[in-house]
C-alpha positions, 0 to 999 in steps of 0.5 A, a space after each residue: 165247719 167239721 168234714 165228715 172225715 174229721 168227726 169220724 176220727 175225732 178222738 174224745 177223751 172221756 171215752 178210751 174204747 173211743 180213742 182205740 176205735 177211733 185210731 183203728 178206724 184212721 188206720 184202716 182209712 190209710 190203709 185204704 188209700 195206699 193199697 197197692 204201693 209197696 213200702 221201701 224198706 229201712 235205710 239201713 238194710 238197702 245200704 247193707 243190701 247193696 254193699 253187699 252186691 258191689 262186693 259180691 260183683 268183685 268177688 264172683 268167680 265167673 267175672 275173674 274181677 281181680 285179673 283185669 288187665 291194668 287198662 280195664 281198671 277205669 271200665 270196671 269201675 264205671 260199670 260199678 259206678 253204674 250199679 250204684 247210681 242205678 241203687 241210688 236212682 230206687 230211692 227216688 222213685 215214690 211209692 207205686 206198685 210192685 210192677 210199676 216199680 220194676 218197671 221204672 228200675 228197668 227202664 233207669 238201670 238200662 238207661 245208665 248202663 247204656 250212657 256208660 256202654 256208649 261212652 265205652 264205643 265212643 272213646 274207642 275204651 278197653 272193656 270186658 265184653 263179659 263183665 259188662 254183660 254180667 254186671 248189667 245182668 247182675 244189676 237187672 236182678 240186684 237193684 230192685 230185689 230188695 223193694 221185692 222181698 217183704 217187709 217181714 224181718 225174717 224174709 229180710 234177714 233170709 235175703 240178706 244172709 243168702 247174699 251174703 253167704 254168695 259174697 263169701 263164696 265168692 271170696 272162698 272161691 277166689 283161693 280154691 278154684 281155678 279161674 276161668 280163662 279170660 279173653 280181651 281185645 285192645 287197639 294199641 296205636 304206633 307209628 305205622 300199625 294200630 295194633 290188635 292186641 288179644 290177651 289170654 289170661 288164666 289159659 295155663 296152668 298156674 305156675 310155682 314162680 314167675 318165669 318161663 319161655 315160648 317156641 314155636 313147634 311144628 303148626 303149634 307152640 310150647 311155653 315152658 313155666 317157671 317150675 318146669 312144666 310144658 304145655 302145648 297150645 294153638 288156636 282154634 279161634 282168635 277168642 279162644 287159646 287151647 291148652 295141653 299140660 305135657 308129661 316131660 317135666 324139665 328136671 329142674 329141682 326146685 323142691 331140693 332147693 327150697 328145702 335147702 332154704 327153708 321154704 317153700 318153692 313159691 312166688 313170694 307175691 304168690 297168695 300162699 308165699 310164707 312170710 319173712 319169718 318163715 324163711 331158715 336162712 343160710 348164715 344171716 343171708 336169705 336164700 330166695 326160691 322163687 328165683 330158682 327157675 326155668 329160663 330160656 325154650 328153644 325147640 330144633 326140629 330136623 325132619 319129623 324129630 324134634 329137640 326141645 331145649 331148656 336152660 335152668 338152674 340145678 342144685 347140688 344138695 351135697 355139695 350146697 352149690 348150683 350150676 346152669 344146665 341145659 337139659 335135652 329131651 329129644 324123640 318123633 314131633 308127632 310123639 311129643 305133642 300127644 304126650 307119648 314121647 318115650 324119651 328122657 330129658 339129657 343134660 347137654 351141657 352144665 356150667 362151672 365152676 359149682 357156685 357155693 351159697 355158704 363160704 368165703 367163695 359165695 355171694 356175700 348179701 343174697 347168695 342166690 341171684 337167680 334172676 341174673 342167669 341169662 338163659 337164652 338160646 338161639 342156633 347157630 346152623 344145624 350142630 351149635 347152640 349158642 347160650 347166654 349164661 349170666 354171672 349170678 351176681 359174682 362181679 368183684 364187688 359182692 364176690 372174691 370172683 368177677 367171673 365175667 373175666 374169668 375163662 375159666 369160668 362159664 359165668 358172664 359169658 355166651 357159649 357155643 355148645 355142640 349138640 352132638 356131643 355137648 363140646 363147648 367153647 367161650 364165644 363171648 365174654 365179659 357179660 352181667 346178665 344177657 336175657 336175650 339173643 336173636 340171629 337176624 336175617 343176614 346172621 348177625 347176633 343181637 343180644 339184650 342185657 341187664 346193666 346195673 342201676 342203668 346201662 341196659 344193653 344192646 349189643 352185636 355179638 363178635 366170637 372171640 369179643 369182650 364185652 367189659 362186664 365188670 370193668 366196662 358198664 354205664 350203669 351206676 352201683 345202687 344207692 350210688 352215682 357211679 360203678 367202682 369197679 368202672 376203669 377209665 375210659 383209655 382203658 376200655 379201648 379193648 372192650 366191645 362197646 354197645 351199640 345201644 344203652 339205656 339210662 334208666 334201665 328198662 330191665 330188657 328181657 328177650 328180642 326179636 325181628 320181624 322175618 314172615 311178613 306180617 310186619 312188612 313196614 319192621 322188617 329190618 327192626 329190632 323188637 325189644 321186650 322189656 320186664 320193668 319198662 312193660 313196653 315193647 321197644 321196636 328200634 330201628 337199626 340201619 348200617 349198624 346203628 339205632 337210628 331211633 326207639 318207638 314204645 309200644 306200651 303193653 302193660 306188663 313185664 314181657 318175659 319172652 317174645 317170639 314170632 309167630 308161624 303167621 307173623 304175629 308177635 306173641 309175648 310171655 309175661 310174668 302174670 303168665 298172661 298169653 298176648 298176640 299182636 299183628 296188625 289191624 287189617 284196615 290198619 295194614 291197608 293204610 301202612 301199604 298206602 302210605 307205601 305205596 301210593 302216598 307220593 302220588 296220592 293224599 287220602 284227603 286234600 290237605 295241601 293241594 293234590 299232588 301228582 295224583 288226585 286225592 282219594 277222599 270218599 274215593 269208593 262210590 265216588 265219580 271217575 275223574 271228578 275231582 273238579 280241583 284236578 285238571 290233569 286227568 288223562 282223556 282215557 280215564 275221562 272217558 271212562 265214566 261210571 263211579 268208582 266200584 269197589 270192583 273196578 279200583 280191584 280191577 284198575 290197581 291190579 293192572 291200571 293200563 289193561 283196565 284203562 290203555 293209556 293211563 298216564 298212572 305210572 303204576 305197574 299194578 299190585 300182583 298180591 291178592 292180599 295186598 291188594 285186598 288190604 289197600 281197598 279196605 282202607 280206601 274204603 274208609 276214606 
């Protein structure tokens, strides 16, 4: 039995304009009953849409992407994760209309990114505020843009090109324009601090090469760049680091010696680095600009007058040798952080001999090892600077010389300087390459030193000591199971021995210690910054000795590190990133706990109580009420009430003022913020 429906559409073939009508009236009928769904477009165009928009999320100048820290890598990847599954999700959504749609998009984006956001708080995850946001907001927009455009080729083809003319300025705008600085916050845990970690990337002025220095000055710091520049800068929040370029460039001549190497004075990992064929070579040796750089700051201020300090290399273009200097600006504080200072930069002092890169007297191989300059500086009292000067490769094995044992060279050596009139004198000998030099509380000198393949250094500097470089290492020549210029063992007996080896090497770089309280728990320690290891070494030395190292990963190579006019740790890297580390406050409240009132207190029952009862849930929780302590004094029992977070201040603060007759065998903390950091950590409990 026929339907109406299949006699309307029935095709006869005896008739044509039938079969035509017929097909138009089928058409109109479907017509019909789909209108208002909306269409999805071709296969081939989604997948070029949305390739498109990942590429367009990597390369967009505002997220900066390409600058995330190594720990933000899997983060980023989740969020673009998400964007695809979030594309991938439009395709099961079946015909409906326009509103429909997006709404279902909306809802299902948001839902994804939500899952990967809580997994994010969950794991305690190192993320991008920022790029979350953006790429969250980009997919709001991305995903169901292309279900929205129409079905015509030519506004598909309009879409399509804008989207990708926006990926190809993205990428355009990655070499051209200058990138926005970047902020990020990170949990770092040791042994006594969690660790909050601020980086600032992309806050300085991008830097010929790799390198550079900090100092503190005045209420303020200084970093000095690889080429030479100045920049001031302080915080007027901890999300944002404020910025000033200087106008005293260091007068290191990097263009002079690039010329003389035939290129351009560049980092070699640089985006505009030449090539190998570029470089001109001197002989059948290369000479490498990017090592010619600035390497220690040191700022000495005396009243409103303040010196800046900074040691670099200098080339001689006329006799095609260099020397190590250390170039002096001096004049009024206030003056140099406006800019206004009138002075000129002075050498104070410059090494000898001039150290040729052609002839029978240079470096055979790479005549140039710029990065075994030493550099560093520290003051020893108001008149001498003392400065670590490295041997520049000229060991005995790819040189005629091993400067390091010569006296008449400045090379291999540490030299006390007078400020006054740049009068110096060897204070110590037989060193590779010391990158750095602390002056500890009770005045004894620490320096860190690159070994060769192995034997890293750590040593305590004696005036008038020798340290054994090239005749003394336990590092091993390259490509070689031992040092050959290495004397037996009877034969060191007059060289100073380190207190401290490492094997591998760690490619150590500057120290520090811990003098302004923040890190009450360090004091004491040596913090070890290192280039190859990435790491923050924290050593605990006692009478004399390292007892142990803790690690602290940061993640990239440390060029500097200083302390802090508040006591936080800031770190120089060779990516130019900014990093602050201080103490977690809740953090702080647990190490003073452990300090303090660990012997007599658990935080939460583990063995038994001890002296004292545990603290667990110890705010809100009733006075002298836990039922498994039966040595509750009968004042404390008498006290009554629950455990405020007022009365803990109040009862820590002077434990027999609030309860007379407290058998708690605690004078009372005297510090406001002592005391304030022991309660936000019991509070946790």
């Amino acid at each position: 039995m026929e339907t109406e429906e299949f006699r309307r559409t029935r095709i006869v073939p005896s008739s044509r304009k039938g079969v035509v009508r017929r097909f138009k009236l089928l058409d109109q009928t479907g017509a019909r009953a789909n209108s208002g769904q909306h269409q999805r477009p071709s296969w081939g165009y989604l997948f070029l849409w949305y390739a498109t928009s990942v590429a367009l999320l990597f390369l967009f100048p505002i997220l900066s992407s390409w600058r995330l820290p190594a720990a933000q890598s899997l983060p980023f990847g989740c969020l673009i994760a998400s964007f695809v599954l979030s594309a991938a999700y439009t395709l099961l959504i079946p015909p409906s209309s326009p509103g429909v749609r997006l709404g279902r998009t909306i809802v299902a984006t948001t839902a994804i990114f939500g899952v990967v956001f809580l997994g994010f708080v969950l794991t305690k995850t190192d993320y991008s505020r920022a790029i979350t946001l953006g790429i969250f907001m980009s997919a709001l927009v991305l995903v169901p843009a292309p279900y929205f455009i129409g079905s015509g080729a030519l506004h598909q083809a309009l879409a399509l090109g804008g989207l990708l003319a926006a990926a190809a300025a993205g990428s355009f705008a990655l070499r051209v324009a200058p990138e926005a600085a970047l902020h990020t916050n990170t949990l770092i845990k040791t042994e006594f601090y969690s660790l909050d970690v601020h980086t600032y990337s992309n806050a300085f002025p991008k830097s010929a090469v790799r390198g550079g220095a900090l100092a503190r000055i005045g209420d303020r710091y200084l970093v000095v760049s690889g080429d030479g520049h100045l920049h001031v800068f302080s915080w007027e929040a901890v999300d944002h680091v404020t910025v000033s370029t200087l106008p005293y460039r260091v007068p290191i001549n990097g263009e002079e010696f690039s010329a003389a190497a035939g290129r351009p004075w560049a980092d070699r990992f640089h985006a505009n680095a030449p090539q190998e064929g570029q470089r001109r070579q001197a002989g059948h040796e290369i000479l490498n600009a990017e090592w010619f750089r600035t390497y220690g700051l040191l700022v000495q201020e005396v009243g409103a007058v303040a010196r800046i300090f900074v040691s670099h290399p200098y080339w001689h273009a006329t006799e095609e040798c260099w020397t190590e200097r250390v170039s002096v600006l001096e004049s009024d504080r206030a003056a140099i952080l406006r800019g206004e200072a009138s002075s000129e930069w002075k050498t104070l002092y410059e090494t000898t001999p001039c150290l040729p890169v052609r002839g029978e007297h240079r470096r055979r191989g790479i005549p140039f090892v710029g990065y075994f300059g030493g550099g560093r500086m520290v003051l020893l009292g108001a008149d001498t600077l003392l400065l670590t000067v490295g041997d520049f490769g000229f060991d005995g094995l790819a040189s005629v010389h091993a400067y390091a044992q010569d006296p008449s060279a400045s090379y291999g050596k540490t030299i006390a300087i007078n400020i006054s009139d740049g009068y110096a004198t060897i204070f110590t000998a037989g060193h590779r390459n010391p990158q750095g030099l602390y002056v500890d509380p009770f005045g004894t000198i620490w320096s860190t030193e690159h070994g060769p393949q192995g034997g890293d250094e750590l040593n305590r500097l004696v005036r008038g000591a020798n340290y054994g470089w090239p005749y003394a290492t336990y590092g091993t020549d390259y490509g070689s199971f031992s040092w050959p210029l290495n004397k037996p063992e009877a034969e060191q007996k007059g060289y100073e021995a380190p207190v401290f080896a490492w094997v591998p090497s760690i490619a150590v770089s500057n120290l520090v210690g811990a003098e302004r309280g923040a890190f009450s728990q360090w004091q004491g320690d040596l913090l070890i910054a290192t280039l190859k290891a990435a790491t923050l070494f924290r050593a605990r030395v006692r009478d004399g000795q390292v007892k142990y190292l803790e690690a602290i990963p940061i993640g990239s190579a440390i060029r500097d590190i200083i302390e802090g006019h508040d006591g936080s740790l800031l770190l120089w890297t060779d990516d130019q990133l900014l990093i602050s580390l201080r103490p977690r406050e809740s953090s702080t409240g647990e190490a003073l706990f452990a300090e303090e009132c660990s012997s007599c207190h658990q935080s939460k029952l583990i063995s038994g109580n001890r002296i004292g009862p545990d603290l667990l849930g110890i705010v809100g929780r009733r006075v002298a009420s836990v039922e498994s302590y039966p040595d509750y004094s009968s004042s404390l029992r008498g006290v009554g009430g629950t455990w405020t977070e007022e009365r803990l201040a109040e009862f820590l603060k002077a434990p027999g003022n609030f309860c007379p007759g407290t058998t708690m065998d605690f004078a009372g903390e005297a510090s406001t913020t002592k005391l304030q950091a022991i309660l936000a950590y019991l509070r946790t409990l």
